[in-house]
C-alpha positions, 0 to 999 in steps of 0.5 A: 256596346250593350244597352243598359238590362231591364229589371229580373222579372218572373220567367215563363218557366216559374218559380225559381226561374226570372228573365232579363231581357237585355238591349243589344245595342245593335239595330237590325233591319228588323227593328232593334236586337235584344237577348234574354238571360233566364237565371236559377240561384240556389240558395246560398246558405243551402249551398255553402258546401256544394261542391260547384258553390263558386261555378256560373253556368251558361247554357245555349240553346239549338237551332229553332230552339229557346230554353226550357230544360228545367232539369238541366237547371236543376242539375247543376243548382242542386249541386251549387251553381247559379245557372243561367240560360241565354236566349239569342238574339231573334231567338224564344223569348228574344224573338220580335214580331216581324223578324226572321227566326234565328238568322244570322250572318256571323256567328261572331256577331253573338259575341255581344250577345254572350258578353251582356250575359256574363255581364249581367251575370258579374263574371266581369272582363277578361282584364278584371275576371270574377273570382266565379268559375264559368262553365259553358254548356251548349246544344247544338248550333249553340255548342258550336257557337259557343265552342267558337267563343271559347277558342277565341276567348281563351282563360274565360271558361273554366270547362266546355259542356257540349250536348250534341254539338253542331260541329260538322254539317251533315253531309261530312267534309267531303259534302262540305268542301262541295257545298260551301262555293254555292252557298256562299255565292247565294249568301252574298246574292240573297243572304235571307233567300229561302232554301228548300226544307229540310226538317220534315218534323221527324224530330219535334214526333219523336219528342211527342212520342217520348213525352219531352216537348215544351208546354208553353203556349209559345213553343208553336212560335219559339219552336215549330214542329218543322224548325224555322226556314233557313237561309243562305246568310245563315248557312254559310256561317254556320259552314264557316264555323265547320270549316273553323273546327275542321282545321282544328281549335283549342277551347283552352279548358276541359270539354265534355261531349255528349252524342246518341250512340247511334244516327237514324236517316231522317228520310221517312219516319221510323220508330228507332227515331225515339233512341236515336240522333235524327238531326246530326251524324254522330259518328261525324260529330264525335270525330270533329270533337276530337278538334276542339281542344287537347281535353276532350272527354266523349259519352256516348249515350245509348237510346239518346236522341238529339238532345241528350237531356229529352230523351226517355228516362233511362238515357236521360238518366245515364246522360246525367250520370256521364255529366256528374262523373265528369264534374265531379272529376273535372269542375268540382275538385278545382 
């Protein structure tokens, strides 16, 4: 059970953006866990009439991520939703010093994380829902955890937004079948062990290079240009998710799928990493969306990278566009 939150106090972000930091309740072997909730409510007169005036938008980040995507915000609330960012446990503004960046040893384990959000947000229990609609948005590890959350949770949820889901491991299942014996025998040997690094910066360059990055002073901590370390404990879980999505699941409410057109290898740097997905395999992500649910809608994004929302203005623009087509169509004529 999650401790009581502290006050909403003004977010690194600025004005109209606040934070809670939220007490978990859980101690760690680093010290005590906590997550945050960054919030942007629209004015309630202004959106009387807003097509998503009754909608709470919950977003979740990536790997080696936090939230900052102020235009995201600003899409949903300028149509009338309150929206609301979570940063996870040993996440961005959750993160402690002295604790390892993002590890986790069960995906589950973020359900206490995602309940002190929707309570918080008054979307109250699943006895005694909130007349609210919940739509869910995830990026990344985030969409898989919370595409997880929502099969395990059915009724809570009213639509899925998955940008560029983390749902299959890069190698494909076959690469998966033969990597998950290794990684959960080392898991259950050294769980916070290091592994070899995967992430040569590629990623964080095209960003630079598209104007996209974060400009807080904490990204250097919060988002490194070469990603946190990994480690075997936090691996086999995310796998373990793979393994739950490749076998098939039932989000039980509409999902939108966001991915790149097109994956670029991330072996050495090359330009068309501007345009392109160079962290997950799309091809594999679009056929492993088409098990999540029996209302799957896929956008594929040309000139999109990893994260849809950061990509040069035309993609970025066009991204938006799929989103609004498939709210208008699936969220706001409720």
């Amino acid at each position: 059970m999650a401790g009581p939150s502290h006050a909403w106090v003004p977010d690194i972000l600025g004005k109209p953006f606040e934070q809670l930091t939220m007490p978990l309740g859980v101690q760690g072997a680093q010290g005590e866990l906590v997550a945050t909730l960054v919030r942007s409510i629209p004015n309630p007169l202004l959106s009387l009439f807003a097509p998503l005036r009754d909608v709470d938008v919950l977003y979740i980040h990536g790997w080696s991520d936090y939230f900052f995507q102020r235009d995201v915000a600003q899409f949903w609330t300028s149509r009338g939703a309150r929206f609301y960012a979570l940063d996870l446990r040993r996440y961005g503004r959750s993160l402690r010093e002295g604790m390892t960046p993002g590890y986790i040893d069960a995906l589950e384990d973020y359900d206490v994380d995602i309940e002190a959000a929707l309570a918080a947000m008054g979307q109250g229990t699943p006895d005694a829902p909130s007349a609210r609609r919940l739509v869910l948005m995830g990026h990344s590890t985030g969409g898989l955890t919370l595409t997880l959350w929502a099969s395990r949770h059915p009724g809570r949820a009213a639509a899925l937004v998955l940008n560029s889901p983390w749902l299959e491991l890069q190698l494909g299942a076959i690469g998966r079948h033969a990597l998950a014996p290794l990684v959960e025998m080392r898991a259950k040997i050294d769980p916070r062990g290091a592994q070899p690094e995967v992430d040569f910066g590629f990623y964080t360059r095209a960003q630079e290079e598209i104007g996209s990055l974060p400009t807080d002073p904490q990204r250097a901590i919060w988002r490194p240009d070469r990603g946190f370390p990994t480690a075997p404990g936090w691996l086999a879980a995310v796998m373990d998710g793979h393994r739950r999505i490749a076998a098939g699941i039932d989000v039980a409410c509409p999902a939108f799928v966001l991915l790149s057109a097109h994956y670029t290898t991330p072996i050495s740097w090359k330009e068309s990493m501007t345009s392109t997905d160079s962290v997950l395999w799309v091809d594999d992500i679009a056929r492993a969306a088409t098990l999540i649910g029996r209302g799957v809608t896929i956008a594929r994004i040309d000139g999109a990278i990893h994260d849809v929302f950061l990509s040069r203005p035309k993609p970025r623009a066009d991204a938006f566009a799929a989103l609004r087509r498939w709210s208008d169509g699936y969220i706001a004529h409720h």
